[in-house]
N, CA and C atoms as an extended XYZ file, in Angstrom:
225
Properties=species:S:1:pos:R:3:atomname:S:1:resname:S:1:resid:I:1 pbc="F F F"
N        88.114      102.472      102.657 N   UNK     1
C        89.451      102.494      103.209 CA  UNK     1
C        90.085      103.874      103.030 C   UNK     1
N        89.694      104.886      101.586 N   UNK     2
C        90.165      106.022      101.648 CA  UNK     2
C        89.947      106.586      102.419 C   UNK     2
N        88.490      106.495      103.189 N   UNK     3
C        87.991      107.472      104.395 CA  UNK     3
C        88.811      107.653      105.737 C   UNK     3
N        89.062      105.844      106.396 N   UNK     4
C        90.669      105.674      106.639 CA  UNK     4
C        91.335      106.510      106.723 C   UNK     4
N        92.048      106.599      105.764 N   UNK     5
C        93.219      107.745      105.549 CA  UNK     5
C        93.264      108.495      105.725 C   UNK     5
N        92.275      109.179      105.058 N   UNK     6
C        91.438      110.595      105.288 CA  UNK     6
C        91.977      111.193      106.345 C   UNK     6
N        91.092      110.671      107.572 N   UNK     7
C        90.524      110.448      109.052 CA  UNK     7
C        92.057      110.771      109.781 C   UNK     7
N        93.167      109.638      109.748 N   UNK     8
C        94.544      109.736      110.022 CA  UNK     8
C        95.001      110.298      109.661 C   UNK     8
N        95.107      110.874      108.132 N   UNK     9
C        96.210      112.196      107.350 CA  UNK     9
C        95.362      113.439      108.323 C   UNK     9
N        94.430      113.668      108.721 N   UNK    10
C        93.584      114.795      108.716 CA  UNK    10
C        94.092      115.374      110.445 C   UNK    10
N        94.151      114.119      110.491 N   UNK    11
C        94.460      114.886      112.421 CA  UNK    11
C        96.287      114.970      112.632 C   UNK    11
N        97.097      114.139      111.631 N   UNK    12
C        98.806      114.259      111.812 CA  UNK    12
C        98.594      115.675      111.269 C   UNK    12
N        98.691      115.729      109.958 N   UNK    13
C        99.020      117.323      108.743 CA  UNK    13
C        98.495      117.984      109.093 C   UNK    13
N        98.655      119.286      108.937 N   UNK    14
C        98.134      120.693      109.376 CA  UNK    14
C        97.657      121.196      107.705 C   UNK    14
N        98.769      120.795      106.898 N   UNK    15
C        98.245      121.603      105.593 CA  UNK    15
C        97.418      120.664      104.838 C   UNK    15
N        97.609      120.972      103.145 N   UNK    16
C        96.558      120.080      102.714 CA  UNK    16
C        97.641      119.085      101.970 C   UNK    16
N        97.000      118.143      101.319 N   UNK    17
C        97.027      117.023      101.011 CA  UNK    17
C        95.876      115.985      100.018 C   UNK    17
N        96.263      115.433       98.772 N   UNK    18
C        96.100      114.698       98.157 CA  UNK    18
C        96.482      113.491       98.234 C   UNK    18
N        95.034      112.699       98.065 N   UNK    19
C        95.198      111.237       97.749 CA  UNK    19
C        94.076      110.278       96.734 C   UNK    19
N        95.136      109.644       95.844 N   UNK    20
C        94.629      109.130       94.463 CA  UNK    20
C        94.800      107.524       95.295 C   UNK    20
N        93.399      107.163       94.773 N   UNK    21
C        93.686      105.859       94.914 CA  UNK    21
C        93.723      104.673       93.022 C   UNK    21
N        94.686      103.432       93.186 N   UNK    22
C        94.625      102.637       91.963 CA  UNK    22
C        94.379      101.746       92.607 C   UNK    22
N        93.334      100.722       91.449 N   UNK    23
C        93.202       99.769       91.661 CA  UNK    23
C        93.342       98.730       90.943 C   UNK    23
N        93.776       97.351       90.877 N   UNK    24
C        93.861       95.969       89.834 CA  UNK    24
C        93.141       95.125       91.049 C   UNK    24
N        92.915       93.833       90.232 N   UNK    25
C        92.620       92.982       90.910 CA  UNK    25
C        92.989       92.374       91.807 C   UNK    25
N        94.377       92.315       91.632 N   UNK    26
C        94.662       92.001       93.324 CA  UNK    26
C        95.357       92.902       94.353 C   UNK    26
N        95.624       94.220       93.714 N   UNK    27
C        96.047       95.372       94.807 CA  UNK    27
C        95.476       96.592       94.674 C   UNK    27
N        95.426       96.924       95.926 N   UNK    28
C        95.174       98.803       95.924 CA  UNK    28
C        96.024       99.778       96.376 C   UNK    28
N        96.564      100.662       95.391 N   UNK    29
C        97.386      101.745       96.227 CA  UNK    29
C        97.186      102.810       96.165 C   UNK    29
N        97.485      103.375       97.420 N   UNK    30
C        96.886      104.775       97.650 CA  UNK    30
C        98.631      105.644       97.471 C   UNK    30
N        98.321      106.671       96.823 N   UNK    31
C        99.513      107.651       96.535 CA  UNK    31
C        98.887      109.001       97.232 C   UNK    31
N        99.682      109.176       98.198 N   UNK    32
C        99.770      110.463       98.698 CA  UNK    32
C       100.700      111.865       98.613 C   UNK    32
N       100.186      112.900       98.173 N   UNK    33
C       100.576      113.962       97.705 CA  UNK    33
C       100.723      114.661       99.102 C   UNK    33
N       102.104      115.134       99.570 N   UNK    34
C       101.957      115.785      100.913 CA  UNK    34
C       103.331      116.987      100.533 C   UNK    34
N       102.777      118.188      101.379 N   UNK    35
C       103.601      119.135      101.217 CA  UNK    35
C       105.097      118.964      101.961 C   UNK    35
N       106.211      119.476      101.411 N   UNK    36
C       107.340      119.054      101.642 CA  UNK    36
C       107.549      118.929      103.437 C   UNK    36
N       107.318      120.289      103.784 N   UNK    37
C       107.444      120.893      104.869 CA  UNK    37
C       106.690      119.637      105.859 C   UNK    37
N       105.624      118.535      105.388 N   UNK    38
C       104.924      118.005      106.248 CA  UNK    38
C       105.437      116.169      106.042 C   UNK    38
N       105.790      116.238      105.379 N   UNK    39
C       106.295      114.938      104.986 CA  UNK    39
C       106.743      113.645      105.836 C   UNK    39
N       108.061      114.567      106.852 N   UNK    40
C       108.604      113.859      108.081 CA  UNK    40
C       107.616      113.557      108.715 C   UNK    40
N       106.610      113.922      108.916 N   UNK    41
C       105.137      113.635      110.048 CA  UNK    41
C       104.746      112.827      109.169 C   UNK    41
N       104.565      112.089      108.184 N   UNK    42
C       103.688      111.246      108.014 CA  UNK    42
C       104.740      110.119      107.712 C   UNK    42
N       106.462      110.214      107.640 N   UNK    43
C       107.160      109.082      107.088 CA  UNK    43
C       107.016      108.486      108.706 C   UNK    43
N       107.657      109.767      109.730 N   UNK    44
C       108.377      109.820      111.245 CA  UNK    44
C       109.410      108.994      110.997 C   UNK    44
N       110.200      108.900      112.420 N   UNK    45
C       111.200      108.596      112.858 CA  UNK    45
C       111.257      107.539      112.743 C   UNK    45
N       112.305      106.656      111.557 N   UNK    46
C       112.420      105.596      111.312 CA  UNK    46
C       111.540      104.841      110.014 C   UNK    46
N       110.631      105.498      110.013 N   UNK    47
C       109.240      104.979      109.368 CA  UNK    47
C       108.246      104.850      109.907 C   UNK    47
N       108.546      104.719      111.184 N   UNK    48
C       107.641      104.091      112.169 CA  UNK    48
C       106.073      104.301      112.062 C   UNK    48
N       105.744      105.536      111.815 N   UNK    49
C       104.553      106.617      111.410 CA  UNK    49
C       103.785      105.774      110.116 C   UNK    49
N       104.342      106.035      109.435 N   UNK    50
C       103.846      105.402      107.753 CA  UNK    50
C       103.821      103.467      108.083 C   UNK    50
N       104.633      102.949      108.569 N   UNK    51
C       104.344      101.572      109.074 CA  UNK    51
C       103.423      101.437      110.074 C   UNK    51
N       102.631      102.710      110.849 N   UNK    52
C       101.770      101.672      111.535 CA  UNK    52
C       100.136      102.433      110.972 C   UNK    52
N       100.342      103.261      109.914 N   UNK    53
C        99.267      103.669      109.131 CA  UNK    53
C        98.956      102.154      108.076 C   UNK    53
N        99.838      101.916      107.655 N   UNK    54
C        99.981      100.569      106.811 CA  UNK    54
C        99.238       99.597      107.748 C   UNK    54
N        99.992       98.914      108.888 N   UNK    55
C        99.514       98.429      109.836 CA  UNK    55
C        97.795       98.553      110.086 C   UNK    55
N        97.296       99.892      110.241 N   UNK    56
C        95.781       99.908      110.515 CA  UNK    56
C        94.817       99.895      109.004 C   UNK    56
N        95.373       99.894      108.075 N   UNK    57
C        94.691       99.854      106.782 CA  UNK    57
C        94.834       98.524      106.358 C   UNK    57
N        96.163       97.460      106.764 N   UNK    58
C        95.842       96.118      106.888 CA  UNK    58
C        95.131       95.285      107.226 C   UNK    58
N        94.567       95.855      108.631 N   UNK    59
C        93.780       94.949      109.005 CA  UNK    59
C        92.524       94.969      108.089 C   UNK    59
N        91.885       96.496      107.962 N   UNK    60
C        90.612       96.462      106.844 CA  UNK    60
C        91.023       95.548      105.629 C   UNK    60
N        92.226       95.442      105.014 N   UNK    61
C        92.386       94.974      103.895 CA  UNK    61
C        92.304       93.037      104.019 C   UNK    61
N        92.424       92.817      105.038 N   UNK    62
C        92.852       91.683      105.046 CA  UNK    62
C        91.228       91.229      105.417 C   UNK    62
N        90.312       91.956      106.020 N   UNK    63
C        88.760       91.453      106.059 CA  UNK    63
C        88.277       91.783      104.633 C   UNK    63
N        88.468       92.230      104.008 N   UNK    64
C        88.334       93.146      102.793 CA  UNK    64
C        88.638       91.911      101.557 C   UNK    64
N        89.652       91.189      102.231 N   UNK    65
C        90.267       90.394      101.052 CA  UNK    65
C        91.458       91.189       99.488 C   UNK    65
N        91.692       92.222      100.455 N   UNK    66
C        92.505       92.724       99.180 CA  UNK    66
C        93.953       92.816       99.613 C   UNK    66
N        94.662       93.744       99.221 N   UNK    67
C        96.023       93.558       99.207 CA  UNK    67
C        96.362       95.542       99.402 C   UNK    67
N        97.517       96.242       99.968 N   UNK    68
C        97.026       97.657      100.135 CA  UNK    68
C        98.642       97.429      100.106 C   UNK    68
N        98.917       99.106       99.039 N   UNK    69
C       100.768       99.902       99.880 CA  UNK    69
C       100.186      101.395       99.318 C   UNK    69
N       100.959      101.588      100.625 N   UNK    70
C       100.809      103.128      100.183 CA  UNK    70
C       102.401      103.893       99.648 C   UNK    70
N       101.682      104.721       98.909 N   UNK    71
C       103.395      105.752       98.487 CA  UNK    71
C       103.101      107.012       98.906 C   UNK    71
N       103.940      107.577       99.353 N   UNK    72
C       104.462      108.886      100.152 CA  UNK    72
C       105.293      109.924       98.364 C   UNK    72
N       104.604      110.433       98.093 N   UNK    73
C       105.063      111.658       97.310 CA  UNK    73
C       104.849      113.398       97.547 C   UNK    73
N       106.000      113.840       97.268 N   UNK    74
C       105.973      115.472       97.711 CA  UNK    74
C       105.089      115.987       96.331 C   UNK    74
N       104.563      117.140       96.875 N   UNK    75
C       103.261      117.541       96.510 CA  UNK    75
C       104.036      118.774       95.891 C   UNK    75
């Protein structure tokens, strides 16, 4: 699922970017480290951006059987 991300952070951001993933038994979250300047591109307008990244990492999660949130932190 990190690859996922990867894949989507890699073609929005221009700069670089970190991502840690945690895990428990019944959730996984991915924390993303993004430079200030790039941030709005991955929250967008409204959220909308970051809700439908959520959205496509759901569906893996939900064949997956797990549970997924992501956090948005400046780098």
């Amino acid at each position: 699922m990190k690859e996922i991300l990867t894949h989507i952070l890699e073609n929005i951001l221009q700069g670089p970017f970190e991502i840690s993933e945690e895990s428990s038994d019944e959730m996984t979250t991915f924390n993303l480290k993004i430079n200030k300047e790039e941030i709005g591109k991955v929250i967008g307008k409204g959220g909308k951006t970051i809700n439908s990244i959520k959205n496509v990492l759901k569906i893996k999660a939900i064949r997956d059987g797990i549970r997924i949130d992501i956090q948005v932190q400046e780098a």
